[in-house]
N, C-alpha and C positions, 0 to 999 in steps of 0.2 A: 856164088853169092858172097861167101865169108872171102874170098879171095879179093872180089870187087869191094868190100867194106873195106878190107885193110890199106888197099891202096888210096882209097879215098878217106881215112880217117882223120881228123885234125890231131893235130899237137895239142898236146895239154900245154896252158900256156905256161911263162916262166918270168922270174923276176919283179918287175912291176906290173908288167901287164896282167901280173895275177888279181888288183885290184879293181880291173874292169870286168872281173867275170864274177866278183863276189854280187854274192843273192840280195843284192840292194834293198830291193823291198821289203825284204823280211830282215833286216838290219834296222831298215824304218822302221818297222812295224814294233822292233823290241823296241828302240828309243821312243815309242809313242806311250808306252807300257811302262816306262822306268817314269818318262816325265808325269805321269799320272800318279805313281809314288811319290813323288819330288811334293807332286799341289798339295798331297792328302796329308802326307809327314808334315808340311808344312800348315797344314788346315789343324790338323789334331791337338799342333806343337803351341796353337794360340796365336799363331802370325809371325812367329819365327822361325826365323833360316838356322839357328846355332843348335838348337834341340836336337834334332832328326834328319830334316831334311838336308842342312849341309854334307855332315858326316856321310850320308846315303850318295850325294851327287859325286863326294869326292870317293866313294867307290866304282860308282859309276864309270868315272872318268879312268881309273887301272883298271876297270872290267873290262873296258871298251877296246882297252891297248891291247889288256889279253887275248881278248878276241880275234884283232886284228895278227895278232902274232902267231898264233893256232893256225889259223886259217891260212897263214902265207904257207906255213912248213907243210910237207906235200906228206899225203893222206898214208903212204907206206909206212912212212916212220912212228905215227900213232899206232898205226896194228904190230909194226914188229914192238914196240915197249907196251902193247897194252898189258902183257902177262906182269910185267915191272909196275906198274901202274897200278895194277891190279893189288898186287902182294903190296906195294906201298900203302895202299888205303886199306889193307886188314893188317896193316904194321901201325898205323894210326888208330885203327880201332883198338885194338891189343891196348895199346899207349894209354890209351882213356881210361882203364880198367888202373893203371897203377898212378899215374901223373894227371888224369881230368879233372877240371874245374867242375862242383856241385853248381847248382843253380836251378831255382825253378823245381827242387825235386828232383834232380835227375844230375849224374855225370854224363855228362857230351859232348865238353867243349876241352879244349888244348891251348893253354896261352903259350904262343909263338911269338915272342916281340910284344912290337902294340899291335898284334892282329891275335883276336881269337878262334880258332877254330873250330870249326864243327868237323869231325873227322866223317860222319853219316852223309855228309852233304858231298863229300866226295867220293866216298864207294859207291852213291847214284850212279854216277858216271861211269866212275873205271869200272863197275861191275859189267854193265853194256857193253863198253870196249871189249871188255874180255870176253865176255859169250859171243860177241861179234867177230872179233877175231880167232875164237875156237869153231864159231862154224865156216868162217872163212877157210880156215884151214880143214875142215873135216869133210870127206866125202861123202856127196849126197845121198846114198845108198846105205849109208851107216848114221843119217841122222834120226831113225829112230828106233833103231837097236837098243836094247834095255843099255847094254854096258856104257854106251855111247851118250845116252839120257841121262844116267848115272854122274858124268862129270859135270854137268852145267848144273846139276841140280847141288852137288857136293859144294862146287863153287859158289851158290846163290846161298844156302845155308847157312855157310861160316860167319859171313857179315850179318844175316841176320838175326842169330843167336844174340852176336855181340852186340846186336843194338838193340835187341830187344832188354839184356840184360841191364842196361842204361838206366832206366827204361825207357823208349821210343818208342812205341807203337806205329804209329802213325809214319816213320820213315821206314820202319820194318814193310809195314805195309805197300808202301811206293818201290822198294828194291826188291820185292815179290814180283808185282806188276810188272817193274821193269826186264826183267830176268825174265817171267811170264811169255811177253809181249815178241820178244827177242827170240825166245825159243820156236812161238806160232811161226813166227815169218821165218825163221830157215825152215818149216816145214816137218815140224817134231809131229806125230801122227796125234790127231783130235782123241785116242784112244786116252793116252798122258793127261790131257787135258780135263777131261772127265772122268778119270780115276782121283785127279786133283780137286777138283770140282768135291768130288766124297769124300775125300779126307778133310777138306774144309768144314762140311758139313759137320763133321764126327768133330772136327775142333771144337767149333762152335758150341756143340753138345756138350762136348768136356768141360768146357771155358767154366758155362751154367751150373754142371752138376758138380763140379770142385769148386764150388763157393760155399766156403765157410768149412771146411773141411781141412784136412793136415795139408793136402796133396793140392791146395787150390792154385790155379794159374796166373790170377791175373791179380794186382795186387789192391786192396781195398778201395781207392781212390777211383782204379778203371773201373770196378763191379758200378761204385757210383755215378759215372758219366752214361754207363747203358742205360741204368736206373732211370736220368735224367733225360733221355735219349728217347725211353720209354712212353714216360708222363714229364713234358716239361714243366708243367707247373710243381713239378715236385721239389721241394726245398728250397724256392726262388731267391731265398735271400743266403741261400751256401753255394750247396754245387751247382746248383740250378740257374746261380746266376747272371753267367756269362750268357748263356743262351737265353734268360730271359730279358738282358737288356739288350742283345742283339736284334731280338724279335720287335721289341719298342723301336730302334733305332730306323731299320727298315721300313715299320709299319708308318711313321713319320714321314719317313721320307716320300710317300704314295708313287704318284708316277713322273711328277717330275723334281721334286725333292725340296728343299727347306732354302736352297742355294747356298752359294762357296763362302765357307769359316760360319754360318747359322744352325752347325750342327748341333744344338743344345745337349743331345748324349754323350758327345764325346769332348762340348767344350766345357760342361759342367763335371765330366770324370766320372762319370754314372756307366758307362761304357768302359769295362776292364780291358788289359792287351790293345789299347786301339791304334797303337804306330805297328801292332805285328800280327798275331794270329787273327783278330778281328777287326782289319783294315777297310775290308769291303765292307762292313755294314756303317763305316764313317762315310764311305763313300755313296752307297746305297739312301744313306738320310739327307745325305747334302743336296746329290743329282739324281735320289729317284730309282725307279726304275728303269728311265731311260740311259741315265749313267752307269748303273750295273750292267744293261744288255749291251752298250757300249764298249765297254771294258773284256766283256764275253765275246763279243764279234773282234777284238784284236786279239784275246787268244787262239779262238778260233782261226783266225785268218793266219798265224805262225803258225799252227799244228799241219792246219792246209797245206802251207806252202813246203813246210818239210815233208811232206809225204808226198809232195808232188817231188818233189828233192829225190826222197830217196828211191822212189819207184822209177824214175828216169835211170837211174845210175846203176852202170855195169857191173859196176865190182861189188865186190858179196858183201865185204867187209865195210865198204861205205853206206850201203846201201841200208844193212842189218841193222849198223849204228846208230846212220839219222832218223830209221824209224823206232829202235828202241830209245832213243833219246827223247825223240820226239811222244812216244807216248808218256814216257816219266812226266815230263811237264805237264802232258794231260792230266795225268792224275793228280799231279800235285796240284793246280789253280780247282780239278773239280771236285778233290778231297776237302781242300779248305770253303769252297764256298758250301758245298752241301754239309759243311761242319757248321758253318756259322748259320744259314737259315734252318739249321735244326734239320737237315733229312740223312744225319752221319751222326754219330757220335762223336763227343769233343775230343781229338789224339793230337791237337797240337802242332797240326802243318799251318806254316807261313804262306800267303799270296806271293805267290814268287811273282820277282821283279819289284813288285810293289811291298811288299812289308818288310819294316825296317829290320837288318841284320848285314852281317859283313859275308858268312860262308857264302849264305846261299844265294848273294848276288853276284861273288865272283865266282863261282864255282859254276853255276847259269851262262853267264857272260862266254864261259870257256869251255864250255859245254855247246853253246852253240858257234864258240871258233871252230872247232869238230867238224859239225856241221857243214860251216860254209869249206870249213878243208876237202868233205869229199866233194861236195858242189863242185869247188872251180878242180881238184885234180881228178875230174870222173872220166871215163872212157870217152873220147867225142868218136862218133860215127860221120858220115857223108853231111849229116843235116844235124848232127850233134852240137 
């Protein structure tokens, strides 16, 4: 049988024709996603292209190249540099700690030129690579051996100390999951998993019981977003108040919305963050609920198509990728929506694709050239 497979296997294709095997639909499907940023930047911005929404397209437009440029170069070459990849984005992190840009409370950002960096928005990625390519390489018999458990874990750590220390929670959070997610599907035993499962807990516990003490964890401002997290109506007009004019904005919009640029929350400025972390709730009052489920059925419909992606696919290391990539994005659009209708606490993740920033739409964009990398270079079979 594996005799009769090899003889019938197809070529991986080469050159140009690698652009006919790229995952068209789910290429569609992000540009239906970025163009829905484009209306809303440009809904928010009062009817201008110069504010938001240009700056956003003409990222777009180098995301899109990057993409395409990822996607051509064949899927080996990513797994042999992931480990480089990997040490570059905690060589970046490092970096923020002596040369980062304050902003917002927090250092996170690295001015490169005229592009500023988010150095967190790319260890999402190479962190995946790397455990994807460390189980790639790791035999399956030794993937859940303590010692062996021990380096993905060490790996996953270092970056998120450092961005915790930022402070970020909220990307700390997402390169947990990522790392998480990555480990399940090589097949790290469910033992790990709910040992993790209790250490979380015991966090949680700590987090609580070092509030207001020498030793406390989290720093006064987070205590106050669980606070608010708690009883929204608590301090509406301070901390309270993102989420309480989220929940106006929304509640406005009912089921099919106020219609496009009559969002009075975000066109009278009542609605804080509204080109970034609370994009969806401009979008939410304009078109409703049917424009939010909207928006949810095209994320959906990518996470889909990548896991149909990566469960077709042979090799371990494409495979690993596009579904711990593919989850990252999960949690990133369901982090931020359950932050902004109140069922999360406020940590400050962006609607990927759709809210306005530079890192994390081209770091996305090439995140999913990856993607379509192991797509068109995957093992073809007889009917591959």
């Amino acid at each position: 049988m594996i005799y009769w497979e090899q003889m019938n296997a197809k070529p991986v294709p080469t050159g140009p024709a690698k652009l006919l095997h790229l995952h068209w639909p789910l290429i569609l499907l992000i540009c239906a996603v970025c163009a829905t940023g484009f209306l809303m930047l440009y809904s928010v911005a009062g009817g201008t292209l110069d504010t938001w929404a240009k700056p956003q397209m003409m990222r777009f437009g180098l995301g899109l190249a990057v993409l395409f440029i990822v996607a051509m170069i064949h899927i080996d070459f990513w797994k042999k540099i992931a480990p480089l990849a990997y040490l570059g984005g905690l060589g970046l992190l490092v970096a923020v700690e002596f040369v980062g840009v304050v902003g917002m409370g927090a250092q996170r950002w690295i001015d490169i030129g005229p592009l500023r960096l988010q150095p967190s928005e790319v260890m999402k990625v190479t962190l995946v690579m790397m455990l994807a390519a460390y189980y790639a390489w790791l035999p399956p018999e030794k993937v859940s051996r303590p010692l062996w458990v021990a380096v993905p874990l060490i790996l996953t750590a270092m970056p998120v100390a450092l961005v915790l220390k930022q402070p970020d929670l909220g990307t700390s959070i997402l390169l947990l999951a990522g790392a998480g997610v990555v480990m399940f599907l090589a097949g790290v035993s469910w033992w790990y998993f709910s040992s993790a499962t209790a250490v979380v807990g015991g966090t949680v516990w700590a987090v609580f019981q070092s509030r207001g003490t020498d030793w406390q964890l989290l720093n006064d401002y987070q205590y106050r977003r669980i606070d608010v997290f708690l009883d929204p109506t608590l301090d509406s007009m301070g901390a309270g108040y993102h989420i309480t004019q989220a929940t106006i904005a929304m509640g406005a919009g009912g089921i099919s919305g106020r219609g496009f640029m009559q969002g009075t929350q975000s066109r009278l400025n009542f609605l804080p963050e509204k080109h970034t972390d609370f994009i969806f709730t401009s979008l939410a009052e304009q078109f409703g609920l049917i424009g939010g489920l909207t928006l949810l059925g095209l994320y959906t419909a990518i996470i889909l198509f990548c896991l149909l992606s990566a469960f077709a696919n042979k090799d371990r290391f494409g495979a690993l990728m596009t579904g711990g990539l593919a989850a990252t994005f999960f949690f990133f659009f369901a982090v931020n929506m359950a932050m902004v209708m109140g069922l999360a606490p406020v940590v400050g993740v962006p609607l990927p694709l759709v809210s306005y920033g530079g890192s994390a739409m081209l770091v996305l964009l090439g995140a999913f050239g990856l993607v379509q990398s192991a797509h068109v270079h995957r093992p073809r079979g007889a009917y591959g």
